[in-house]
N, C-alpha and C positions, 0 to 999 in steps of 0.2 A: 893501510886497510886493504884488503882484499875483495879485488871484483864481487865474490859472493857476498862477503861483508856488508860492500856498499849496498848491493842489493838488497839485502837482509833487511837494512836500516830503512830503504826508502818504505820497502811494503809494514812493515812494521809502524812508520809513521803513517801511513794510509790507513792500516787498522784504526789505528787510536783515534783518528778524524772521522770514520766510520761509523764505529762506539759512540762517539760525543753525538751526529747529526742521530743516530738510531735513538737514541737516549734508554730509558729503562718503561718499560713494560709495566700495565696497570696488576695492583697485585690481586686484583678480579679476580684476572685470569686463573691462579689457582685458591683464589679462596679465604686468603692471608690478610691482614687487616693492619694498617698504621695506628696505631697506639701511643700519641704523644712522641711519635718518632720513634718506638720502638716494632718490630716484625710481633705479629702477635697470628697465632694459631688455635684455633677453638675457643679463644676467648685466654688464652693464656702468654705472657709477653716473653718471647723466646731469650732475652735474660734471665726471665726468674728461670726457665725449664733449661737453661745451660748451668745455672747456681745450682739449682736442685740437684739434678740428675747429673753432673758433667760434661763433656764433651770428649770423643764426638760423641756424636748423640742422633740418632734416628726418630724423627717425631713424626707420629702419624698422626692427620685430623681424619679423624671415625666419623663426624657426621659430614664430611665431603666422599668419604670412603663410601659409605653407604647410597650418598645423593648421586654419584656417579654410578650404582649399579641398577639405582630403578633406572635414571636417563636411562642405560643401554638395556636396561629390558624393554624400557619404552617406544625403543627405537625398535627391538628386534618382533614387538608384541604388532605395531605398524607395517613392515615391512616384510616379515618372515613368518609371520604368528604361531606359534606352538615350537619355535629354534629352539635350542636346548642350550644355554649359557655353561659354560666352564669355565675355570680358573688355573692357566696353566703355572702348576707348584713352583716351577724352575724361576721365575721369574720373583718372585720373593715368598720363599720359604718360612717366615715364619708363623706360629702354630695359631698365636693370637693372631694375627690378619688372616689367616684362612678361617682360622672361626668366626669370625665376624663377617665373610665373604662365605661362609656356608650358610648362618645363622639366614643369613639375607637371600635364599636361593640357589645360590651360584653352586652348581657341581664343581669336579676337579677334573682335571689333565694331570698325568704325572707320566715322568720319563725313565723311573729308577725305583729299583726296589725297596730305596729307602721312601721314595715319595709316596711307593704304593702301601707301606705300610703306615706313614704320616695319616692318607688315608683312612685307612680302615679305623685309628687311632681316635682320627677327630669324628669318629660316627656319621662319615659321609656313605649314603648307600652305594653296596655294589653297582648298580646300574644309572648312580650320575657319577660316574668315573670314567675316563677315558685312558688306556694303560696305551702309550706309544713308552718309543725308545728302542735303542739299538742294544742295549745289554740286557734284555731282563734275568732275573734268576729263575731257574725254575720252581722254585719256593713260592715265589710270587706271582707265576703262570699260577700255582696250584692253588694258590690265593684267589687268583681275577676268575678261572673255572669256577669256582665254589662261591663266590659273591654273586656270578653272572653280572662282571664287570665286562667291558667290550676291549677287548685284545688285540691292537692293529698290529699285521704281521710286518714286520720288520725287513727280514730276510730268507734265505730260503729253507736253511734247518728250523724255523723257530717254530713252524705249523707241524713240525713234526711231535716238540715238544708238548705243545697245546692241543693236539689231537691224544695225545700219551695217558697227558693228564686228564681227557673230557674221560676218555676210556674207563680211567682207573676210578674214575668218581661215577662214573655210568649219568655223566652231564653231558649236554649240546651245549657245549664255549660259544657265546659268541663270539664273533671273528670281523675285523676289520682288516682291507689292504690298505698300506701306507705306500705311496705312488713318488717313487724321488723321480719328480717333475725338473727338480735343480742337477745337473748332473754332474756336478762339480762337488758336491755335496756329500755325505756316508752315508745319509739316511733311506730307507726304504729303500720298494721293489721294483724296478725297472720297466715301464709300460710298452717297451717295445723288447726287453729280455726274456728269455726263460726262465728266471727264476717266479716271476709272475702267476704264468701260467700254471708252472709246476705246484703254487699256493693252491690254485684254482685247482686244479685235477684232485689234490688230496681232499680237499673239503668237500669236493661234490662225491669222493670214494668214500665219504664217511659223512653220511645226512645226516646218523643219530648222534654225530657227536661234533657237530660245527654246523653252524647257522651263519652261512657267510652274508651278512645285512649290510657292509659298512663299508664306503672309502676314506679313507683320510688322503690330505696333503697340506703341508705349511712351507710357505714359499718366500716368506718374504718378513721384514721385522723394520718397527717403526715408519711404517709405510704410509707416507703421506699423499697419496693419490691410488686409487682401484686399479688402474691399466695395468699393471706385469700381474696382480694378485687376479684381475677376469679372464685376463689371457692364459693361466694355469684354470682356474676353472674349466673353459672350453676345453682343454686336455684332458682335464679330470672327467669330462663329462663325455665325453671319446670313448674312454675306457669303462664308464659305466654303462653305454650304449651297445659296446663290444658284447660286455658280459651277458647283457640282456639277448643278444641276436644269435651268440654262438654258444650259451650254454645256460640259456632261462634264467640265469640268476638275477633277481627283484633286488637291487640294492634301496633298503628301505629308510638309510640314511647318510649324510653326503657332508662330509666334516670339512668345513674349510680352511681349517688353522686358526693361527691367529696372526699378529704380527702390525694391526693396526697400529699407527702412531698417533700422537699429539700434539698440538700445535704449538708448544711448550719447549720441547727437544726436538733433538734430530740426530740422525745419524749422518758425521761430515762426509761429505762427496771425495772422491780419490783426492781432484785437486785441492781440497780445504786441508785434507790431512793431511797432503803431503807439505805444501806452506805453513801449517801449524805446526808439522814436529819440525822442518827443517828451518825453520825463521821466526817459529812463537807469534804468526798472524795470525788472531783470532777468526772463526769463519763466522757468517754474517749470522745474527740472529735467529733462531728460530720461528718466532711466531713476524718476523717480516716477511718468512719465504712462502709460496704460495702451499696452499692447503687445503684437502677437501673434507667436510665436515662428514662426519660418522655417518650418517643416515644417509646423506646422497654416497658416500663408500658403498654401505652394505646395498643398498638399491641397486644398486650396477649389477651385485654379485644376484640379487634376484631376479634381477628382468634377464640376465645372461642364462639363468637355471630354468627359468618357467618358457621363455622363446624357445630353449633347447627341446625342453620335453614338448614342447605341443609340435615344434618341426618334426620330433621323432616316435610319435605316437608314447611316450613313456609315461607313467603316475611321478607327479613331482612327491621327491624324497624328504623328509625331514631333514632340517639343519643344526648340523652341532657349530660354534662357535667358540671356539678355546683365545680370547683374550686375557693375556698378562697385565702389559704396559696400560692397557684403554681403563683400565680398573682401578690400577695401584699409581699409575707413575705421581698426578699430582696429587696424591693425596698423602704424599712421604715428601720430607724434608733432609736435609741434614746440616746439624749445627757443628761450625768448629769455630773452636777459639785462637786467634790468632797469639802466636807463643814468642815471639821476635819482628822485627825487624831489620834487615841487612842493607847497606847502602855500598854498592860497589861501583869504583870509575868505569864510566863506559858500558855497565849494564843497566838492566831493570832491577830495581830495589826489589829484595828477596823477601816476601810475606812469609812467615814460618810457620803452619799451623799442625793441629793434632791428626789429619784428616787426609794425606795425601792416597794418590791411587795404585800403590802398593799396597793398603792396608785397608780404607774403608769408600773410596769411590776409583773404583777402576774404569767404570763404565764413562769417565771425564777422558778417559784415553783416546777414546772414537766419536763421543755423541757432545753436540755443544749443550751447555747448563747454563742457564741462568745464576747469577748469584745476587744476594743482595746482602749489604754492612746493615746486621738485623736490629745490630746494637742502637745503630742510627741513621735511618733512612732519612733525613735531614740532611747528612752530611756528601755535600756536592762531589760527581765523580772528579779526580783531577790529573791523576797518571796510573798508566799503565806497570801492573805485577807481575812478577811469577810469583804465583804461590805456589807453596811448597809442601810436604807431607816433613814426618821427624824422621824417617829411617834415612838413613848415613848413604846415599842415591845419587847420585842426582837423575834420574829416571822416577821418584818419587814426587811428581809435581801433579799438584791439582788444577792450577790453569796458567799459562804463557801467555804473555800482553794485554792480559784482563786489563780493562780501564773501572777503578774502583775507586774510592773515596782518599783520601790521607789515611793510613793505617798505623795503630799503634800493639804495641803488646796488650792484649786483654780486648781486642775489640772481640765480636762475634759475628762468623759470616754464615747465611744459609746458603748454602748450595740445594735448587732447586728438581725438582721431581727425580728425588732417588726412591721413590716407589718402586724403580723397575730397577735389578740386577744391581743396587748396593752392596745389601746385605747378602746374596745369593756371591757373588765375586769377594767380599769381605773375606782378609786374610788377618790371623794373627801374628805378621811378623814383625817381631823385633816388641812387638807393644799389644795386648789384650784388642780383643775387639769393642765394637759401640757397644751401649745401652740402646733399649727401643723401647720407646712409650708409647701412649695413644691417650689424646686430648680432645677434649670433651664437653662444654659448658663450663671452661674456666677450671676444668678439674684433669689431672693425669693417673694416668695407670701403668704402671711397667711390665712392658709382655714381655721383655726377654733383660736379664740383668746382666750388666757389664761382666766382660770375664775377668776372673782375678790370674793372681800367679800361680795358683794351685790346681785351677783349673786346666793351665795351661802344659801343664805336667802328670795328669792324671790319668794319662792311658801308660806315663812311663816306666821299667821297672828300672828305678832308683830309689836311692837312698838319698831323702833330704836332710837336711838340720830342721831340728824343731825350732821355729822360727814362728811369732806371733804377726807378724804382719802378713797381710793375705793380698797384696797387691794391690788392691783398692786402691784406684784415683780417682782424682777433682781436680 
């Protein structure tokens, strides 16, 4: 055995002893309920909804979906009063959970011209939109103009574009800057650059057709603690102090991202990641590492804006809020069914399921998940897996030295808050993507239906054989 080797093995049995003292997580926390030892979600036992629908399988519970966006209005209606909530698209895309997060208040964030047309699609008004991002088209500039959506500029040709189009409509765009605070980063406009400024010069050369109101900045993602997200704020508030001193400009609203985390996930530290890909050491739980709750989060972010304006004589601004993850993470699931079993000398016994992060959980790559044997939470953990995804990989693995129950073919495992960037990362390769339901009082609905084989050739110019099967699995 080699030095690394031995290495490998000792941290790898340190995990697993780890795991056993950490044990498993109340299933409170997100919501989910023991059912005669089965995972049950809205009143429904995530057996029947893996028979039903198949696997894998995306299940949303709609009335945690919903309980979780009054809490954050609640919090923001205490602490921020009149914030303005968003939803940013990217973070899961689809049509039915954004309806059901519009139906409930929540405006949109969108980064793409397909999101900005999602948008317009699901009847959310122009002006609870937020249009960031680095590509837009200008189709979709001429769109956000004629909504009187809010346009954060990007870069330094884009205000040219957006002035183009205010013209040709004979509209005032609203106008947002987007401040790349991160500088490591592509996004936005440089607060110590000229391309900044140069935004600032064309919009005040052009009053009747840009109404510059708005900063944006997003700094930061699954962010368990305020400190690096208030310390971009005092930058952000630099620059808004700036505008106010050396060119009257009133910014009347002040967008702080999003990027909040949950206590549920995380995203692994260098060293976790680097001991999980290179040894399969699991990194330490997420809801055991310390963590600051929402509301004292977003307090920081106020007492940091309201000390700043009274030190600087300024009118505090309105606050946008674009959370993803704080919305969706636990209120999404994902079910796979395990498809094998492998017992190799001298490794971990190989879990085989439908579900690996080449295809429908890629975010398992960076961020630790919870899992639980939904089939049978009775059943005591007792050794450490890699599970695995079915594409022909071995880079296709859902988790490395999970410590999990005895596993058989046919079990079912939830993999926990794929609310965020599941389904948005979901690839069809090699094998169709999930189904997505949403469950409810013991009842399901299907927002988005499994993709077949026909689907997954239907942008192609080929010729098939007429062939009566349409790919459909169970």
């Amino acid at each position: 055995m080699s030095v690394l080797g031995g290495i490998g093995g000792v941290l790898r049995r340190f995990s697993c002893m780890r795991q056993k003292r950490q044990g498993k997580p109340p299933l409170s926390l997100w919501g989910v309920t023991d059912e005669g030892g089965v995972l049950a979600v809205g009143g429904m036992p995530c057996t029947r909804l893996a028979r039903d629908y198949g696997t894998p399988l995306l299940v949303v519970d709609a009335a945690a979906l919903l309980r979780r966006v009054q809490d954050v209005q609640a919090v923001l209606n205490e602490v921020l009063p009149g914030a303005m909530l968003t939803y940013s698209y990217k973070t899961n895309c689809i049509p039915g959970i954004l309806r059901m997060l519009h139906n409930a208040g929540v405006g949109a964030e969108v980064i793409s011209p397909y999101e900005y047309w999602l948008s317009e699609s699901l009847g959310v008004d122009g002006g609870q939109v937020v249009y960031n991002g680095v590509d837009k088209s200008r189709e979709s500039i001429a769109g956000a103009v004629a909504r009187g959506t809010l346009v954060n500029i990007d870069s330094r040709d884009e205000i040219d574009v957006v002035l183009a189009e205010a013209r040709e409509q004979r509209r005032t765009a609203r106008v947002g800057l987007r401040l790349a605070l991160n500088r490591s980063a592509q996004f936005g406009l440089d607060p110590e650059g000229g391309d900044l400024a140069h935004v600032v010069r064309n919009c005040l050369d052009a009053p009747d057709h840009a109404d510059l109101m708005a900063l944006h900045f997003n700094v930061t993602s699954n962010a368990r603690h305020s400190g690096y997200h208030t310390r971009c704020l005092s930058r952000a508030l630099d620059v808004m102090s700036w505008l106010a001193r050396e060119h009257g400009v009133r910014i009347r609203l002040l967008d702080v991202g999003g990027g909040f985390g949950v206590e549920t996930s995380k995203n692994m530290s260098g060293v976790e990641y680097g001991l999980y890909r290179l040894f399969g050491v699991q990194p330490g739980a997420a809801w055991m590492d310390p963590f600051q709750d929402f509301r004292l989060y977003l307090r920081d972010l106020a007492d940091t804006l309201r000390a700043f304006c009274t030190q600087n004589g300024l009118p505090v601004p309105g606050v946008c809020i674009e959370p993803g993850r704080l919305l969706t993470s636990k209120a999404e699931l994902l079910l796979t069914q395990v498809k094998a079993v492998k017992e190799r000398p001298g490794a971990e016994p190989f879990a085989i399921t439908d579900a690996g992060r080449l295809s429908q959980a890629f975010p398992c790559d960076f961020e630790w998940h919870e899992a639980f044997l939904a089939s049978d939470l009775r059943r005591p953990p007792s050794r450490p897996y890699t599970v695995t995804g079915r594409v022909c990989t071995r880079s296709d693995w859902l988790y490395r030295g999970k410590l999990l129950p005895e596993l058989a073919s046919g079990d079912v495992l939830a993999v926990m808050d794929a609310g965020a960037y599941f389904s948005s990362y979901a690839m069809n390769f090699a094998f169709p993507r999930a189904a997505v339901v949403a469950v409810e009082d013991g009842t399901a609905r299907v927002l988005r239906r499994r993709e077949d084989f026909r689907h997954l050739v239907g942008m192609d110019d080929v010729a098939l054989a007429d062939v009566t099967w349409d790919g459909g699995e169970r």
